[in-house]
N, CA, C and O of each residue as an XYZ file, in Angstrom:
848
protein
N       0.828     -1.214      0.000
C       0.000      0.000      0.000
C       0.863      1.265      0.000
O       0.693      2.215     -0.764
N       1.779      1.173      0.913
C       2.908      2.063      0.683
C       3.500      2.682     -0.272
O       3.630      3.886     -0.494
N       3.987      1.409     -1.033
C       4.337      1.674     -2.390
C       3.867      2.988     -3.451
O       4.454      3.994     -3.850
N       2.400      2.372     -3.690
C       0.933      3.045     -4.307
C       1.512      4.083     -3.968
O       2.197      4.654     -4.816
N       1.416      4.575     -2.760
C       0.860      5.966     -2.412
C       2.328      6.956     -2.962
O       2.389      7.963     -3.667
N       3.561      6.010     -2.172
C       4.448      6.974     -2.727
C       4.690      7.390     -4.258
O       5.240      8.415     -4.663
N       4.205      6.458     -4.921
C       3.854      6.883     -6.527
C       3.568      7.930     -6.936
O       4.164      8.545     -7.820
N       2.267      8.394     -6.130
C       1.486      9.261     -5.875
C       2.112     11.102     -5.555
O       1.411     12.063     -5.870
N       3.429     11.252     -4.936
C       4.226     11.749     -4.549
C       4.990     12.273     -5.220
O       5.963     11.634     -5.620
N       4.754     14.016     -5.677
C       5.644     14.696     -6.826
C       6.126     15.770     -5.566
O       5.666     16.248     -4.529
N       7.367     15.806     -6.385
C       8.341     17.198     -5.448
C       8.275     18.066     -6.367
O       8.433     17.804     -7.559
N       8.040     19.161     -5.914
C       7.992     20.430     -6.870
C       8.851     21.366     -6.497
O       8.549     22.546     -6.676
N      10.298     20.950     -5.804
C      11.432     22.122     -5.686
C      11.108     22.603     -4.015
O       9.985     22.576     -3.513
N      12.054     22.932     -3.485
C      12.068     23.508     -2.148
C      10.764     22.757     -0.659
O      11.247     21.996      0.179
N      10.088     22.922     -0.628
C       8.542     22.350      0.058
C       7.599     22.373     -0.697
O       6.631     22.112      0.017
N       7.407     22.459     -1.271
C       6.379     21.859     -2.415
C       6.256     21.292     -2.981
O       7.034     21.097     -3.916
N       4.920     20.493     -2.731
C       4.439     18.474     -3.073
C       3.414     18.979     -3.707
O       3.051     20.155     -3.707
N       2.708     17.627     -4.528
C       1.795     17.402     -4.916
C       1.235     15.883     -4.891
O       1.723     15.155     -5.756
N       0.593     15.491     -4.309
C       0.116     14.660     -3.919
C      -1.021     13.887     -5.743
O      -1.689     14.684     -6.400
N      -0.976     12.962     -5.986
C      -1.664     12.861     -7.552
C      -2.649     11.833     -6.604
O      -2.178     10.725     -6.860
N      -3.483     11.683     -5.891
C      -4.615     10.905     -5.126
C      -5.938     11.216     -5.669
O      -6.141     12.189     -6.395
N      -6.846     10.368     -5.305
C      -8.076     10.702     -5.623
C      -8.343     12.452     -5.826
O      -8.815     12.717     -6.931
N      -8.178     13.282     -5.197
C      -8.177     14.309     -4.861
C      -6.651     14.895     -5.274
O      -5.679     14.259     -4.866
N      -6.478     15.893     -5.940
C      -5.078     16.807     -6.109
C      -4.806     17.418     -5.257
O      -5.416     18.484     -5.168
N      -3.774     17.101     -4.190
C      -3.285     17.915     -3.055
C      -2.358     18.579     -3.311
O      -1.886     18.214     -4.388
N      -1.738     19.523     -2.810
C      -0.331     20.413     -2.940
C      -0.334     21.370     -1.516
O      -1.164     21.976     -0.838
N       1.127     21.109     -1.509
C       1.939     21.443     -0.190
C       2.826     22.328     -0.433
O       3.909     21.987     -0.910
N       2.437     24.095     -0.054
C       3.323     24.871     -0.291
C       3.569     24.960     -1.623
O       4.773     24.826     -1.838
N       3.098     25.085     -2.343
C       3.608     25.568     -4.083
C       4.251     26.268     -3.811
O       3.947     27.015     -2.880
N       5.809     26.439     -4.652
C       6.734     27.721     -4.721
C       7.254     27.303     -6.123
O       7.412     26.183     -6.609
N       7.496     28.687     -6.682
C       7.901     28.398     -8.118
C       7.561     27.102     -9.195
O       8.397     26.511     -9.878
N       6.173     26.854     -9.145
C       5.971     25.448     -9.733
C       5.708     25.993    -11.718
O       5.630     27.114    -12.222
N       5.650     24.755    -12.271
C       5.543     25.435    -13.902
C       4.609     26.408    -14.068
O       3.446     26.463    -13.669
N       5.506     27.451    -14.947
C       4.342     28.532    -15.550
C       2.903     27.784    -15.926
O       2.775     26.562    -15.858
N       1.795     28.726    -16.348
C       0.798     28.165    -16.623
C       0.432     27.459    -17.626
O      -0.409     26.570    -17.757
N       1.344     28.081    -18.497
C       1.383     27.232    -19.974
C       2.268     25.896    -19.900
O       2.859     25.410    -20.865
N       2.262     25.451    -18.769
C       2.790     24.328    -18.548
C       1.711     23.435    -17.690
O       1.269     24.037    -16.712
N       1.127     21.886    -17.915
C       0.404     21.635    -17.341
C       0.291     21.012    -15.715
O       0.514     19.833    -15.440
N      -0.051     21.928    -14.846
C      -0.280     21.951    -13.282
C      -1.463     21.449    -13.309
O      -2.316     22.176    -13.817
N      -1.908     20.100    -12.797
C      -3.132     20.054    -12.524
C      -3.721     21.000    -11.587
O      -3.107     21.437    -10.614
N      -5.235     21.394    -11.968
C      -5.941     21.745    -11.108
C      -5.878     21.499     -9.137
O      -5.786     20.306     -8.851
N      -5.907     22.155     -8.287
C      -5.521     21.564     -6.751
C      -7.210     21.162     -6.601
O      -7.983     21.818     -7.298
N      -7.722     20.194     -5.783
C      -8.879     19.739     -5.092
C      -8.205     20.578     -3.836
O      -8.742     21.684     -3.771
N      -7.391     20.430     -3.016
C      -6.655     20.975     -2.050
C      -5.442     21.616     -1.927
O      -4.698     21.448     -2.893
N      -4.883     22.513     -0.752
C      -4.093     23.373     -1.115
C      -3.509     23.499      0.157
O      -4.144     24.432      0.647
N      -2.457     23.025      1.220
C      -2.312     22.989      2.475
C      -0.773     23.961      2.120
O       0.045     23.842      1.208
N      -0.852     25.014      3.398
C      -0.364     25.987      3.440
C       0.530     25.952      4.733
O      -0.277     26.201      5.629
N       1.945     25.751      5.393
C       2.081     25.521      6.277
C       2.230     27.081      7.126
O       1.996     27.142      8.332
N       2.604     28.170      6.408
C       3.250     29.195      7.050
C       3.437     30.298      5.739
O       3.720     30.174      4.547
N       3.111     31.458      6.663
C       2.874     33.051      5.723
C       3.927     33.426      4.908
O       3.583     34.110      3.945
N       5.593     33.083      5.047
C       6.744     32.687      4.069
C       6.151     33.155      3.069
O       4.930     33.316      3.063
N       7.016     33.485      1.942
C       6.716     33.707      0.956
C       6.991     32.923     -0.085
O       6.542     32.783     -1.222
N       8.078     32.301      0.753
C       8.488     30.917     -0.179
C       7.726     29.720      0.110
O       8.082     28.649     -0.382
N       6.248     29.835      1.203
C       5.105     28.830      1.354
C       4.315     29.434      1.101
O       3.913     28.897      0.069
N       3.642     30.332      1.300
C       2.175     31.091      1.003
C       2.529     31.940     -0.198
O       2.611     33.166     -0.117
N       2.731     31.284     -1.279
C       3.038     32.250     -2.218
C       1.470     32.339     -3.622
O       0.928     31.758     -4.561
N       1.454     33.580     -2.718
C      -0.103     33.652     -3.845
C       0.117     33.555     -5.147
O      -0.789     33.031     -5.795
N       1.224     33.969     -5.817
C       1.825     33.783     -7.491
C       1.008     31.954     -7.774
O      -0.073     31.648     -8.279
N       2.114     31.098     -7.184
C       1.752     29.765     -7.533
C       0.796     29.056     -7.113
O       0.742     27.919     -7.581
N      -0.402     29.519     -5.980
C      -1.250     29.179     -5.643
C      -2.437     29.649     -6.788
O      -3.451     28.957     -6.877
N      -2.243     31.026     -7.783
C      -3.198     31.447     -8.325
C      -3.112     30.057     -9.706
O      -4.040     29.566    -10.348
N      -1.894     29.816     -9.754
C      -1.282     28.783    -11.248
C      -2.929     27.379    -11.040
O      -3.783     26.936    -11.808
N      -2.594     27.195     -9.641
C      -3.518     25.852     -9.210
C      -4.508     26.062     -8.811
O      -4.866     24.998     -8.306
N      -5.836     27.318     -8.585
C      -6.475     27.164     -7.835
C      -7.761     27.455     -8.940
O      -7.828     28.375     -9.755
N      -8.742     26.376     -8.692
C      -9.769     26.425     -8.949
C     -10.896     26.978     -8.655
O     -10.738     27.486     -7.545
N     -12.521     27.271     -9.225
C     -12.936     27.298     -8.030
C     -13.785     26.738     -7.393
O     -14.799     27.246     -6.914
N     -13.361     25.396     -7.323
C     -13.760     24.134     -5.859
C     -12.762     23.833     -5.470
O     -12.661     22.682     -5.043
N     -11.651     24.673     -5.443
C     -10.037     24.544     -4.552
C     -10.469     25.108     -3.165
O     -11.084     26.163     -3.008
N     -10.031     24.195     -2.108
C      -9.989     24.311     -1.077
C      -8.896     24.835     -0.516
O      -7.996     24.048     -0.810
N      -8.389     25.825      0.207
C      -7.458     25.696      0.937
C      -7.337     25.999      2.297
O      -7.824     26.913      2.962
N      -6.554     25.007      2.611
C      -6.158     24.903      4.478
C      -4.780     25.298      4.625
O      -3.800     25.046      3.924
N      -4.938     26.129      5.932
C      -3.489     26.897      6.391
C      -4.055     27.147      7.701
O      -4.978     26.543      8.246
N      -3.113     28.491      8.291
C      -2.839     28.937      9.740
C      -3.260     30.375      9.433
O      -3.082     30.951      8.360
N      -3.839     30.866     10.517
C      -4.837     32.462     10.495
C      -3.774     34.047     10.009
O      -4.231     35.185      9.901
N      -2.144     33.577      9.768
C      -1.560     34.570      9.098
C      -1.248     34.316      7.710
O      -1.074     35.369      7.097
N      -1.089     33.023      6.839
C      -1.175     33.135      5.650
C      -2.964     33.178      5.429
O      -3.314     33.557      4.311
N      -3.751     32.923      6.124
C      -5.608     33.299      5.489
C      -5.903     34.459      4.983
O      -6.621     34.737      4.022
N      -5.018     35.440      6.031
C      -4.953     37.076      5.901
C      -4.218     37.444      4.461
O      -4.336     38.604      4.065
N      -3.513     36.559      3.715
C      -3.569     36.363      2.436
C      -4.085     36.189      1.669
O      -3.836     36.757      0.606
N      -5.000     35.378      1.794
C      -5.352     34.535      0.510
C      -7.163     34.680      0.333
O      -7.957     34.857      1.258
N      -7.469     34.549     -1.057
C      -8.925     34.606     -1.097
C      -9.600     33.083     -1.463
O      -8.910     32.066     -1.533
N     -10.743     33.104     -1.633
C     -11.780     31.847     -2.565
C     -12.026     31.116     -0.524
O     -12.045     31.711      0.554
N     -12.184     29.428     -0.953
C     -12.147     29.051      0.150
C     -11.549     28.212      0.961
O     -11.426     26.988      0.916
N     -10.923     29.596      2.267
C      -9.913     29.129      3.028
C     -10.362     28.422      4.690
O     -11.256     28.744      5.473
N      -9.488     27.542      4.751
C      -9.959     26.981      6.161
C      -8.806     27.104      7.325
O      -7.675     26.627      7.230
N      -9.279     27.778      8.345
C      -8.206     28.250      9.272
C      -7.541     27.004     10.258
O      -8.336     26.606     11.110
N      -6.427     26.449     10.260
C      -6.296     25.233     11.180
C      -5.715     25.836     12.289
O      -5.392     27.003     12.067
N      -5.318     25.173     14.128
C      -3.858     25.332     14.275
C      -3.712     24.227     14.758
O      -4.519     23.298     14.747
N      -2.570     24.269     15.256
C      -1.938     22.961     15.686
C      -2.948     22.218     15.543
O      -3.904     22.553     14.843
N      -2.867     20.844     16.333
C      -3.707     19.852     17.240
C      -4.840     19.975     16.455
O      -5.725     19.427     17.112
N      -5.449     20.505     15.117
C      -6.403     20.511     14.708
C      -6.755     19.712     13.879
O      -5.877     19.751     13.017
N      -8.056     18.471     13.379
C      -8.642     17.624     12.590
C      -9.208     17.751     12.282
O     -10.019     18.211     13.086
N      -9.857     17.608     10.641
C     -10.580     17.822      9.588
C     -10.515     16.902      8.838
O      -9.767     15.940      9.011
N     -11.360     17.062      7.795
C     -11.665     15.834      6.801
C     -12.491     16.754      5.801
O     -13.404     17.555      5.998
N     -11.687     16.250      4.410
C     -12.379     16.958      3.368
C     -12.266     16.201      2.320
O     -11.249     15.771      1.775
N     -13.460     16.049      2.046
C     -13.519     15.160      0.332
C     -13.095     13.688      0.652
O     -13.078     12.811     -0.211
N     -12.660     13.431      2.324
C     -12.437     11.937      2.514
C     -10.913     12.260      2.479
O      -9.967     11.525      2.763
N     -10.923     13.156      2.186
C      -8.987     13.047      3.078
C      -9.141     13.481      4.389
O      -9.775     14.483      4.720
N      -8.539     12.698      5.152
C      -8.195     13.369      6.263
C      -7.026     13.963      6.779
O      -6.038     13.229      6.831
N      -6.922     15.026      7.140
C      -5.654     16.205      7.961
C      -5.954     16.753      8.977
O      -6.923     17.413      9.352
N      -4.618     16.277      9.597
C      -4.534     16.753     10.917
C      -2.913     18.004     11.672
O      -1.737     17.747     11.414
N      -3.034     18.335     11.909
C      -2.299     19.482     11.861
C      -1.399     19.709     13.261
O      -1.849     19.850     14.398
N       0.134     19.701     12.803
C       1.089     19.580     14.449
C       1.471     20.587     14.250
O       1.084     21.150     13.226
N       2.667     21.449     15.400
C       3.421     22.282     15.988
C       4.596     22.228     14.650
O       5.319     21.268     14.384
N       4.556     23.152     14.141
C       5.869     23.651     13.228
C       6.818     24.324     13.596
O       6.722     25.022     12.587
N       7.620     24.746     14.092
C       8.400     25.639     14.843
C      10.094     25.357     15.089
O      10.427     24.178     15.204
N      11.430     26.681     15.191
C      12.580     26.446     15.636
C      12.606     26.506     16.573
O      12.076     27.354     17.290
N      13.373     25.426     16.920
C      14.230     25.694     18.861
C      15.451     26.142     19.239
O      16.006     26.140     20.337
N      15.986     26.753     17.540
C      17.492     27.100     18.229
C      17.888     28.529     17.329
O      19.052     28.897     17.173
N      16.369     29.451     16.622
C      16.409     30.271     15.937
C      15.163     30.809     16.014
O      14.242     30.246     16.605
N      15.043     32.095     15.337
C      14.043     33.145     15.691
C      13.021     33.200     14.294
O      12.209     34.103     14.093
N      13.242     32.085     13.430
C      12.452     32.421     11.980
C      10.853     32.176     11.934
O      10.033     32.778     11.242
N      10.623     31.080     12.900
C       9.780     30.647     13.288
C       9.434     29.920     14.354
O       9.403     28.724     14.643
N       9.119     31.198     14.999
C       8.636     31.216     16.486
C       7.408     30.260     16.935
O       6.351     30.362     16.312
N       7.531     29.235     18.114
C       6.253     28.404     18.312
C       4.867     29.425     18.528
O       3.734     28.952     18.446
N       5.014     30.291     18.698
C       3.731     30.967     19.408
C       3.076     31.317     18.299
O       1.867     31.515     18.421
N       3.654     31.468     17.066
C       3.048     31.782     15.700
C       1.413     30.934     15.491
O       0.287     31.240     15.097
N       2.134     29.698     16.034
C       1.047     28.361     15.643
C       1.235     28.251     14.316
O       0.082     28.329     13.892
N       2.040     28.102     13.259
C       2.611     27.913     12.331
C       2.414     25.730     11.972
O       2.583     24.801     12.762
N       2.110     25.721     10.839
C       1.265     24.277     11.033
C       3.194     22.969     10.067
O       4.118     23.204      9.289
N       2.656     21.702     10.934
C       2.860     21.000      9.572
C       1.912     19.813      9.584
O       1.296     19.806     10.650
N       1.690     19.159      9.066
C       0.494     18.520      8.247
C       0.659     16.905      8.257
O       1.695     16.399      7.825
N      -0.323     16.177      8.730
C      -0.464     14.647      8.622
C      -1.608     14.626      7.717
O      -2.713     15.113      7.957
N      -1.187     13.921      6.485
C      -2.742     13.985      5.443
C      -2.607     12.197      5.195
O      -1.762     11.606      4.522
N      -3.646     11.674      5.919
C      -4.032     10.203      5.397
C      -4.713      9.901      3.638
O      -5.641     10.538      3.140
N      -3.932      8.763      2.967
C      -4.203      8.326      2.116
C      -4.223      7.082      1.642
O      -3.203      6.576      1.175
N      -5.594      6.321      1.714
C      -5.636      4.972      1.814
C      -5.151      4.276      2.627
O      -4.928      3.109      2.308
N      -4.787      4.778      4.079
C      -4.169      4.441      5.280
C      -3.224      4.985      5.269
O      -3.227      5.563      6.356
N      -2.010      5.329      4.587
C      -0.725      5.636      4.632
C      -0.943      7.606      5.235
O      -1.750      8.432      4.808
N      -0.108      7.734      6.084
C      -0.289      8.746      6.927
C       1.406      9.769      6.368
O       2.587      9.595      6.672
N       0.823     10.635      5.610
C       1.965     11.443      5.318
C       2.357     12.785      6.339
O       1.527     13.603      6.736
N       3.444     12.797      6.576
C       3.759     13.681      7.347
C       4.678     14.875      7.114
O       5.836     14.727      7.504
N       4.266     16.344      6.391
C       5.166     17.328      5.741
C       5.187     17.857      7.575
O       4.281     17.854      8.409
N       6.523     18.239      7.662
C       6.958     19.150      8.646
C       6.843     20.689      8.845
O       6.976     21.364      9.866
N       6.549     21.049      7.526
C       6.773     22.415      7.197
C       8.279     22.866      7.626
O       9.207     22.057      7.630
N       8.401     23.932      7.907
C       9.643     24.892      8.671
C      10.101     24.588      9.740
O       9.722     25.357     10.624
N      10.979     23.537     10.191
C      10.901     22.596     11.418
C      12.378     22.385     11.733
O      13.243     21.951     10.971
N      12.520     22.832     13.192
C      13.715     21.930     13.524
C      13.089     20.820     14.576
O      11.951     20.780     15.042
N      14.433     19.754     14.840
C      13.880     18.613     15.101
C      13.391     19.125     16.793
O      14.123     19.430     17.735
N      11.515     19.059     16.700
C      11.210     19.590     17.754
C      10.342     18.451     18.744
O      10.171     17.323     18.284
N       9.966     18.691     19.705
C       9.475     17.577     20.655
C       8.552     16.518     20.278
O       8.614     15.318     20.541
N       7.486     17.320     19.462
C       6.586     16.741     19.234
C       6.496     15.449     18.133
O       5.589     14.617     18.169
N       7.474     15.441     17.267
C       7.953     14.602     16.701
C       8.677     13.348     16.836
O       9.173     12.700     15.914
N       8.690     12.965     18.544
C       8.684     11.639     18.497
C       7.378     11.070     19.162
O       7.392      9.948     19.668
N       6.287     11.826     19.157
C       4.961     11.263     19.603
C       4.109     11.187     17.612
O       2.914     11.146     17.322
N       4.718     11.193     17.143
C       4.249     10.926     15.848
C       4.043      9.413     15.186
O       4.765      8.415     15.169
N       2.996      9.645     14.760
C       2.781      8.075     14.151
C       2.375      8.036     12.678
O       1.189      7.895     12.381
N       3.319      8.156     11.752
C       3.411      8.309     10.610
C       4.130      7.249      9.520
O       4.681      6.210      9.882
N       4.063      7.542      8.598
C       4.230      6.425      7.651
C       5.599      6.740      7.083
O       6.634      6.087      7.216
N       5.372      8.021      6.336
C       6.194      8.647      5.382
C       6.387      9.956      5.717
O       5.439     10.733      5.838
N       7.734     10.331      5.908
C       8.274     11.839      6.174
C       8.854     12.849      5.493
O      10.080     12.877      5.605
N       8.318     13.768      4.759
C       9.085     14.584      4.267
C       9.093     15.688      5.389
O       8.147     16.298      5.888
N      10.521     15.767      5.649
C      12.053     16.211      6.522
C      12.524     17.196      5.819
O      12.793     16.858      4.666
N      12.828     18.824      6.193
C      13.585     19.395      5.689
C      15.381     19.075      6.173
O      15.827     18.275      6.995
N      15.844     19.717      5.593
C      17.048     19.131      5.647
C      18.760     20.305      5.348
O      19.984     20.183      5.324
N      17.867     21.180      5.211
C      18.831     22.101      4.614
C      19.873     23.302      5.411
O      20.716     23.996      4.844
N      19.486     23.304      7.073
C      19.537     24.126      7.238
C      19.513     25.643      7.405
O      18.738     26.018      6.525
N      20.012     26.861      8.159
C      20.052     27.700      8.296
C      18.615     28.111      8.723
O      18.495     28.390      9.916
N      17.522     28.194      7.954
C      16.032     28.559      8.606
C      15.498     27.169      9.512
O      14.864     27.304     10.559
N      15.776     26.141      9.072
C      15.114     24.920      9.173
C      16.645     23.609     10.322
O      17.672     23.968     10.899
N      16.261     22.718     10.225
C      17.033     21.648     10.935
C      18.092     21.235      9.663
O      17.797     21.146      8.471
N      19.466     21.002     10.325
C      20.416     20.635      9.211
C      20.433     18.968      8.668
O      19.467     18.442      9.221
N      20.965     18.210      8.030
C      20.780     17.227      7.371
C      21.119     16.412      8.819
O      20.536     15.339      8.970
N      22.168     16.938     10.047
C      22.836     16.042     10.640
C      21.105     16.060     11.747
O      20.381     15.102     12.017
N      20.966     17.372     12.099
C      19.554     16.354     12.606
C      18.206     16.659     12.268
O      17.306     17.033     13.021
N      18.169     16.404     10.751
C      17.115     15.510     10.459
C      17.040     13.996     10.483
O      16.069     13.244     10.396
N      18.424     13.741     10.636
C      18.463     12.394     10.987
C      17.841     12.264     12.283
O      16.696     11.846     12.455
N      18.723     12.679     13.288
C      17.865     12.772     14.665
C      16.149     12.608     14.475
O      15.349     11.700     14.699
N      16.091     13.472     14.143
C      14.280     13.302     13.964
C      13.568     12.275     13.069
O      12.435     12.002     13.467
N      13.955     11.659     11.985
C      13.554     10.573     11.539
C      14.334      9.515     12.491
O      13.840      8.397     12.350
N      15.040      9.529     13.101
C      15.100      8.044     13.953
C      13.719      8.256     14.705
O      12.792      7.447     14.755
N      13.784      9.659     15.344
C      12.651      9.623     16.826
C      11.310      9.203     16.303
O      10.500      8.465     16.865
N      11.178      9.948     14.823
C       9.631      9.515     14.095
C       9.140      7.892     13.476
O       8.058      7.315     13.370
N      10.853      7.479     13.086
C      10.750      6.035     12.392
C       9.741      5.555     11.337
O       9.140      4.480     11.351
N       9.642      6.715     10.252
C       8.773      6.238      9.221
C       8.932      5.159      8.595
O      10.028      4.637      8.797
N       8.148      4.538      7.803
C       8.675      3.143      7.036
C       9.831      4.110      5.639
O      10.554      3.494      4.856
N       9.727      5.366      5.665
C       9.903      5.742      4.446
C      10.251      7.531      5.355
O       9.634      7.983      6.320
N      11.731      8.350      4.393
C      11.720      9.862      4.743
C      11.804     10.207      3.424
O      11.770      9.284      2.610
N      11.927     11.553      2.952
C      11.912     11.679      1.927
C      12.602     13.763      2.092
O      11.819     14.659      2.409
N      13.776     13.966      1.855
C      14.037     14.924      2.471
C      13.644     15.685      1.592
O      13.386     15.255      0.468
N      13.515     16.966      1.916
C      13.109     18.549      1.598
C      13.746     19.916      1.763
O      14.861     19.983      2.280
N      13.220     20.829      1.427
C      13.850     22.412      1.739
C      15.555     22.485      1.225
O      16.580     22.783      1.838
N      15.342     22.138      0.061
C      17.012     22.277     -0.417
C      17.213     22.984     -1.887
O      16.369     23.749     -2.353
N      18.080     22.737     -2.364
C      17.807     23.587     -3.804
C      17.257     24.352     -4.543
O      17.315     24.390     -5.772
N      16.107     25.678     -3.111
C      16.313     26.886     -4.261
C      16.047     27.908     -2.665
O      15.090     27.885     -1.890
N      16.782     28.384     -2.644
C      17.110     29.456     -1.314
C      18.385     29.116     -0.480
O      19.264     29.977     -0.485
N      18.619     27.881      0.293
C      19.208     27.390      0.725
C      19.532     25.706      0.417
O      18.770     24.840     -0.012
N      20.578     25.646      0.707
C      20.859     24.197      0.910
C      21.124     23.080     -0.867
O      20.705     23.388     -1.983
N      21.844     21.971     -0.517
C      22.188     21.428     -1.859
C      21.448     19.869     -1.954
O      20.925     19.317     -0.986
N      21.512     19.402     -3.074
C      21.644     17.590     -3.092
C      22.254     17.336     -2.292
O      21.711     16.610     -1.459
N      23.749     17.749     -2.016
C      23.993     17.474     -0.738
C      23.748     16.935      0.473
O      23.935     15.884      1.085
N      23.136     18.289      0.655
C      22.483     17.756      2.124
C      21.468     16.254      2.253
O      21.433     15.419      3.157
N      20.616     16.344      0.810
C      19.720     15.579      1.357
C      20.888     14.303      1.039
O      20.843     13.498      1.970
N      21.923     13.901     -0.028
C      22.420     12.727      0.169
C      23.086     12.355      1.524
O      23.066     11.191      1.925
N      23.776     13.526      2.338
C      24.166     13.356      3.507
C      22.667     12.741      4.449
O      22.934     11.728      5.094
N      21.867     13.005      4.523
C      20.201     12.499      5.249
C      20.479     11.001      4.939
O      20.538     10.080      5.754
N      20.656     10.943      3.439
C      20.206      9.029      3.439
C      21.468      8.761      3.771
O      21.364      8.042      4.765
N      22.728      8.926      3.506
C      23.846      7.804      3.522
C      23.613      7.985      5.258
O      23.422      6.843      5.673
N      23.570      8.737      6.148
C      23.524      8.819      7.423
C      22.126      7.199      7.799
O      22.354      6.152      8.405
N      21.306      7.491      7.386
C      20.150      6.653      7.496
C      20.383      5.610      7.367
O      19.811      4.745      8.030
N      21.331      5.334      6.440
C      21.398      4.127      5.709
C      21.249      2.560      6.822
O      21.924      2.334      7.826
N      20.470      1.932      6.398
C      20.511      0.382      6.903
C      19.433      0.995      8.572
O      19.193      0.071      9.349
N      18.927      2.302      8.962
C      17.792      2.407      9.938
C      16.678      2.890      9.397
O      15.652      2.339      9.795
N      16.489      4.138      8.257
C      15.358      4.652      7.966
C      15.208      4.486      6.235
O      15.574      5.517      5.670
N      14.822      3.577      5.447
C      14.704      4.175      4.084
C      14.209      5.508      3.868
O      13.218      6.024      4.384
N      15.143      6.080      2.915
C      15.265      7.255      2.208
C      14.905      7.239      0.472
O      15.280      6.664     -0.549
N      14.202      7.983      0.787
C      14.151      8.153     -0.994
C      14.331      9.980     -1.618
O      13.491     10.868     -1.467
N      15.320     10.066     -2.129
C      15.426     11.305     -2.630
C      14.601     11.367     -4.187
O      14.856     10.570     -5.089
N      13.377     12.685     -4.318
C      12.806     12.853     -5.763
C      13.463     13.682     -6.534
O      14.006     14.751     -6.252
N      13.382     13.151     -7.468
C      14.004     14.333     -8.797
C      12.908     15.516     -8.634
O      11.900     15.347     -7.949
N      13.141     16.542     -9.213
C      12.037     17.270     -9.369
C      11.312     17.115    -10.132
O      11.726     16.603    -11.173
N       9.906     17.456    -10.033
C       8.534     16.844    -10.705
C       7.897     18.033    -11.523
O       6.846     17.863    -12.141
């Protein structure tokens, strides 16, 4: 089942996914193809944080329909128009039969993103398999009370947790599957994320995506 789903699983550069499921999900669009390039339509649109390199209304306008849903946190809403759904943390919903549930995003050893923000990252179930985007995250508490399948982990440092512990945090989370993030366009290289798997190697499968 695993498998399936990760199929399912396009990287679109920096934090931004697209999920190809019953439903078209996307996570953070940033710089995704012009329009004359084909973006499917979003069914959904999960927003972790007001960033500009996550709440970026440019690439959200590329995908949004209008029976596009989108879910975020009450300072990127103050952005965005059509229809938005306010989460924070600890919050559960269900739309169209997906279900999302919404944790603590936040640094513990930098000022970019402050916990008190309530700044989200995202568990979205699919066909059982429980995906888990971190958003803007260093490796923070709440992440070894997680029960997840599949992790996309930033990895890049400087705003976010460095490659050495995102390892840390995929041991504490133990997905069947990580899949690192936040690298190659602001900060951070291939690099980093190959440093994530060879570190992993033989405790957490890793899968690094080409871009999609």
């Amino acid at each position: 089942m695993i498998e399936d789903v990760v199929k399912k699983i396009v990287w679109l550069g920096h934090d931004g996914f697209r999920i190809d499921a019953d439903k078209i999900i996307y996570i953070d669009p940033f710089e995704i193809a012009p329009e004359n390039q084909s973006s499917p339509e979003a069914d959904l649109i999960l927003i972790t944080h007001e960033h500009y390199d996550h709440c970026s209304a440019e690439d959200i306008a590329k995908i949004k329909g209008d029976k596009s849903i989108i879910i975020t946190e009450k300072n990127s809403a103050a952005q965005l128009s059509g229809d938005v759904r306010i989460m924070k943390p600890g919050d559960v919903l269900t739309v169209d039969g997906i279900k999302i549930e919404t944790v603590p995003s936040y640094n513990t050893d930098k000022q970019f993103h402050p916990k008190e923000n309530g700044w989200l990252g995202f568990i979205i179930e699919i066909q059982g398999v429980r995906i888990y985007h971190a958003g803007d995250a260093d490796f923070i508490p709440e992440m070894k009370d997680l029960n997840v399948d599949i992790a996309l982990l930033p990895v890049s440092g400087t705003y976010v947790m460095t490659a050495a512990q995102a390892v840390e945090a995929a041991l504490a989370i133990n997905p069947k599957l990580a899949i690192p993030m936040h690298y190659g366009a602001i900060v951070g290289s291939e690099q980093d994320a190959l440093d994530f798997k060879q570190a992993l190697e033989g405790k957490v499968d890793v899968l690094i995506l080409s871009k999609g």
